[in-house]
C-alpha positions as CSV (number, residue, x, y, z in Angstrom):
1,X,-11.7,-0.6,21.9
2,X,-8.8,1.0,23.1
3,X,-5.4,2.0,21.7
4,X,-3.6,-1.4,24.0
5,X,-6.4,-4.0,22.9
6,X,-6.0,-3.0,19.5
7,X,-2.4,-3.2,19.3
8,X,-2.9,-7.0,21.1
9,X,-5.8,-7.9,18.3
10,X,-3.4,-6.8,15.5
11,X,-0.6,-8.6,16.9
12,X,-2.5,-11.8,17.2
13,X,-4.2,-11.5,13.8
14,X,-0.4,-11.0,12.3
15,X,0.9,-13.6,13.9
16,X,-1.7,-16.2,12.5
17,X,-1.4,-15.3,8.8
18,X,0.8,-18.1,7.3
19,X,0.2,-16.3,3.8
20,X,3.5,-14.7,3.1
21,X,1.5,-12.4,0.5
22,X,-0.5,-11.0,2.5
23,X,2.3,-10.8,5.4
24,X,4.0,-8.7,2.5
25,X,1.4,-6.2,1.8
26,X,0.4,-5.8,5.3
27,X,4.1,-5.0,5.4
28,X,4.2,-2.7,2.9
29,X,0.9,-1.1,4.1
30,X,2.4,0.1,7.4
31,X,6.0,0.5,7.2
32,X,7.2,4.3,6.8
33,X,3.6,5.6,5.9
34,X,4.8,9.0,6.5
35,X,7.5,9.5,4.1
36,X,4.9,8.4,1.5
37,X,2.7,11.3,2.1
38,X,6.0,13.6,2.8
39,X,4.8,17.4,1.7
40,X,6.9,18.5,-1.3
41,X,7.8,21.8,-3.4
42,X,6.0,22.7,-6.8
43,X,8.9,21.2,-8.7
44,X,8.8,17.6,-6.8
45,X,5.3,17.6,-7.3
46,X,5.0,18.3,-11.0
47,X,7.9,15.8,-11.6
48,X,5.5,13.0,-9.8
49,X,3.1,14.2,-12.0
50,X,5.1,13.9,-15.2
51,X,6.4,10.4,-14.2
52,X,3.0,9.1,-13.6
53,X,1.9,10.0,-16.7
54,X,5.0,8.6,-18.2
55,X,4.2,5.4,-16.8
56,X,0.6,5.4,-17.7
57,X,1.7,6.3,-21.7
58,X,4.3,3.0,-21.1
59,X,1.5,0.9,-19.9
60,X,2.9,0.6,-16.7
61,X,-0.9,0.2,-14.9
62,X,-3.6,-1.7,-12.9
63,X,-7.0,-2.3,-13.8
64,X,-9.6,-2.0,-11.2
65,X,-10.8,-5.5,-12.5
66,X,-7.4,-6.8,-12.1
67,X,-7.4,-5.3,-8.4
68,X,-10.8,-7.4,-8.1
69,X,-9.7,-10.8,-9.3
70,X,-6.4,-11.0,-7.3
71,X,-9.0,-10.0,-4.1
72,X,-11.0,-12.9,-4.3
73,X,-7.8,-14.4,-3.5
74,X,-6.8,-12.7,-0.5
């Protein structure tokens, strides 16, 4: 499949989700991937790091089993 029948089959897929969750993730999914991914120095990354942990200590986390139920969903 090429690169312009793709782009035609997403298209059409997108446009008939009426689901306005999933319209939101697939959203989310594609919009500005590279900044997500952006390279960073030592510091940046350690901060990440730091706050991630933070927010693991807080509670602030998913369950894979959580991630499973709202699936079945989709």
């Amino acid at each position: 499949m090429g690169v312009a029948e793709l782009k035609l089959k997403l298209h059409q897929t997108i446009d008939s989700i009426d689901d306005k969750d999933k319209l939101e993730a697939l959203y989310i999914l594609l919009k500005d991937t590279k900044s997500k991914y952006a390279s960073m120095n030592i510091k940046d990354y350690i901060n990440a790091i730091d706050e991630a942990i933070a927010q693991i200590k807080a509670g602030d986390f998913s369950l894979v089993e959580d991630f499973e139920k709202e699936s079945e969903n989709w």
